[in-house]
C-alpha positions in Angstrom: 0.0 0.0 0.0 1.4 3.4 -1.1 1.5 6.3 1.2 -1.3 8.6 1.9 -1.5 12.6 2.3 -4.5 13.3 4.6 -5.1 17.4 5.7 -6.4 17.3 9.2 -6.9 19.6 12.0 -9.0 23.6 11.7 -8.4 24.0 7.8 -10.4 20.1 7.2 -12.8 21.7 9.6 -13.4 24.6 7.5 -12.8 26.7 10.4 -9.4 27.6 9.5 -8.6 31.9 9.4 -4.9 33.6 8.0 -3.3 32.7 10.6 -3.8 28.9 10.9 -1.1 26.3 9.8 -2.1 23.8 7.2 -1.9 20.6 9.5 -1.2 17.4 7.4 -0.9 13.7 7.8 1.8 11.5 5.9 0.5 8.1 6.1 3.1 5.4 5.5 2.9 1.5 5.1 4.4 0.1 8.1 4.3 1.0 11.6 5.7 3.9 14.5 5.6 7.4 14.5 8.4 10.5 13.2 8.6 13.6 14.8 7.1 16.5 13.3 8.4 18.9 10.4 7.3 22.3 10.6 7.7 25.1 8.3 6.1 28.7 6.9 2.7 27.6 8.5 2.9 23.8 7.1 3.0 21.5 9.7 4.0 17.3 8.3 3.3 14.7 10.6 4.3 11.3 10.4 2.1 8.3 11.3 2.3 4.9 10.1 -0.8 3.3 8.7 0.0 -0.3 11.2 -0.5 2.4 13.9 -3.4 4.8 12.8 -4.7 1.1 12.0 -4.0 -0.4 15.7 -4.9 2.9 17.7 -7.9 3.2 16.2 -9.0 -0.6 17.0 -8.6 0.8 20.6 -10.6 3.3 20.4 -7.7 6.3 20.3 -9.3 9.3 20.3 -6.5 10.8 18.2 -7.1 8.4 15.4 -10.7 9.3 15.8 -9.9 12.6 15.0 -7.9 11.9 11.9 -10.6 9.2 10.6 -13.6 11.4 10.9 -12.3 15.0 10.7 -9.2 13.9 7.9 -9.5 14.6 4.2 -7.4 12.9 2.0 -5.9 14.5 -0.6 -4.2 11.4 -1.8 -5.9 8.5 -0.8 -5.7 5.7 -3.8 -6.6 2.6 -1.6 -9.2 4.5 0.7 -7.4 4.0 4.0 -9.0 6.7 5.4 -12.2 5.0 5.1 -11.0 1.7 6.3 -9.2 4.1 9.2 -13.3 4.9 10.2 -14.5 1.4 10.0 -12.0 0.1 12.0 -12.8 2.3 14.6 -14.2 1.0 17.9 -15.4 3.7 20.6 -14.5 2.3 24.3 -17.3 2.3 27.1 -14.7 5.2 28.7 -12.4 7.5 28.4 -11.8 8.3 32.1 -7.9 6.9 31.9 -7.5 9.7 29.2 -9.4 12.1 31.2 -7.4 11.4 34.5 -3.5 11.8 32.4 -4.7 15.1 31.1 -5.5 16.2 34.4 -2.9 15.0 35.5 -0.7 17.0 32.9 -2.7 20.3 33.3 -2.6 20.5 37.0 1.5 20.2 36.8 1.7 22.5 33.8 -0.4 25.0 35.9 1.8 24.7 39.2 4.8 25.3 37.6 7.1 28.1 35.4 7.1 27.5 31.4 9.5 30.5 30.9 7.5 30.6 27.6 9.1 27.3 26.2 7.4 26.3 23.1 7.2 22.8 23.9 5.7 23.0 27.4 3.1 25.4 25.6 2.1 22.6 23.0 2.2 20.1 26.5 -0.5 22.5 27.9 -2.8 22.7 24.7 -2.5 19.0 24.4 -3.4 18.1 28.0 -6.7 20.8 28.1 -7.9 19.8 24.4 -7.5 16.2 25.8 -9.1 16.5 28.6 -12.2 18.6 27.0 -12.4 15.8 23.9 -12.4 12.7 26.6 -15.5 14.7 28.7 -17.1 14.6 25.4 -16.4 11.5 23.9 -17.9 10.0 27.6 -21.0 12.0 27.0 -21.9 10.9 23.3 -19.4 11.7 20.4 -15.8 13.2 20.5 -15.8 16.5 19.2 -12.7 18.9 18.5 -13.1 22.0 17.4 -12.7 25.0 19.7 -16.2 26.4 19.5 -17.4 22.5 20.1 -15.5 22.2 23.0 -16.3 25.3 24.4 -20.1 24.7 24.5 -19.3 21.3 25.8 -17.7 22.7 28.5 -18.7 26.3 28.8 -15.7 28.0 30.0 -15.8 31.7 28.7 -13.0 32.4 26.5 -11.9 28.7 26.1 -12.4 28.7 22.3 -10.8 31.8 21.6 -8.0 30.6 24.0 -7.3 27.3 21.7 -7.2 29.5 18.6 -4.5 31.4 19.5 -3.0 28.7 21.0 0.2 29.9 19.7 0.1 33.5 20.9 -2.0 33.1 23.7 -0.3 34.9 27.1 0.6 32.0 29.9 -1.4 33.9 32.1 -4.2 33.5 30.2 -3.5 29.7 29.8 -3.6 29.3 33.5 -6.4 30.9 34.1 -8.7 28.9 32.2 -7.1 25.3 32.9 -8.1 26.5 36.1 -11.6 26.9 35.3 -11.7 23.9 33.2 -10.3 21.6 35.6 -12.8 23.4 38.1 -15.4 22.0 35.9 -13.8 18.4 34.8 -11.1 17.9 36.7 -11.3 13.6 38.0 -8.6 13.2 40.3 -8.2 14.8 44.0 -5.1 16.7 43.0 -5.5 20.1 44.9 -4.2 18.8 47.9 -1.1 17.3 46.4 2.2 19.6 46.8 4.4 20.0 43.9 6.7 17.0 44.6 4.1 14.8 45.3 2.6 15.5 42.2 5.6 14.8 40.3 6.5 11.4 42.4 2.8 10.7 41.5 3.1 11.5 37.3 6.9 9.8 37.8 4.8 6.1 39.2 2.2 6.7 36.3 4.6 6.7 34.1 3.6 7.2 30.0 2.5 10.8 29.1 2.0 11.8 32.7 6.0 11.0 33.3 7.1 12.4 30.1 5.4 15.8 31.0 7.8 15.9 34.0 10.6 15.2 32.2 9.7 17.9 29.6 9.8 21.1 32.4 13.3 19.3 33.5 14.8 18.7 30.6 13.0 20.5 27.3 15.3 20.1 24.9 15.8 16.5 25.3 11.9 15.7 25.5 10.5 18.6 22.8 11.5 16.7 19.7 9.6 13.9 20.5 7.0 12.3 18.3 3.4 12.1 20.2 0.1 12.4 18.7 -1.5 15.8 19.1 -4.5 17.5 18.1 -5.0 20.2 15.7 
């Protein structure tokens, strides 16, 4: 099977305005992920088909994402289409819900100094958070103005479209309110080392979001799934 080109994220929403990237998806045979390429407002990101394949049998909410909201620009064997048959919802998402709290609550209680990486870390964790509360009440949705009347939090949708630009303070402010509102694990009482020694045990995206605020350029060029 050749490779696929699939555009994703706010422009395959039609929601896109001048200052969004074009967000695509190279689709090769074979399985594992690449880091990202980004440049002048195009944004390449590497996926295997094995795994698009695999994540999706498990109900990934990323893959989701890309089988229902992706269209393929080149597409000769329609693996998008077998991406959104393959799909199979599961009864919860409260493990994805729980790491993204997790994530947001230690991205909150600590300094960025505006690194770029921990910034993408924060989107990541509140989007993921907001798209598991609404995957466990119906259908995953993921655009901001969807998200924002799923979970109404004033400015929230504005907030994710300047995701980019958006001041820190502004960021904290309303992962506090959203966490407020869907936040699943007792975490308010936790000091900052107990958190960590907690995200540490977890392990997966919950450790690697501690590593990141230790040691960002060793963690930043990692390949993960995000949303877009």
């Amino acid at each position: 099977m050749s490779a696929v080109l699939i555009l994703y994220g706010s422009r395959a929403r039609g929601e896109a305005d001048k200052s969004s990237d074009t967000d695509l998806i190279l689709a090769e045979p074979g399985h594992g992920l690449k880091p990202p390429h980004i440049s002048n407002g195009v944004s390449v990101h590497w996926y295997s088909q094995g795994w698009l394949h695999s994540e999706a049998q498990a109900g990934n909410l990323f893959a989701y994402h890309v089988a229902f909201e992706g269209v393929p620009l080149h597409d000769p064997h329609d693996f998008l289409k077998i991406l959104r048959k393959s799909f199979v919802k599961k009864a919860s998402y409260r493990q994805e819900a729980n790491e993204a709290s997790l994530v947001l609550n230690l991205l909150i209680k600590n300094s960025w100094n505006d690194s770029t990486a921990v910034r993408r870390r924060y989107f990541w964790a509140l989007r993921t958070l907001l798209v598991a509360e609404a995957a466990d009440h119906g259908a995953p949705v993921f655009s901001a103005s969807a998200l924002e009347q799923a979970v109404p939090v004033p400015g929230l949708a504005q907030l994710i479209k300047q995701r980019e630009s958006a001041s820190i303070d502004d960021c904290l402010a309303i992962g506090k309110m959203v966490l407020a509102r869907c936040d699943t694990e007792p975490l308010h009482r936790l000091t900052d080392t107990q958190l960590r020694d907690h995200m540490m045990h977890r392990g997966g995206m919950a450790a690697d979001s501690v590593r990141l605020l230790e040691e960002p350029e060793m963690i930043a060029g990692r390949a993960h799934s995000a949303y877009c």
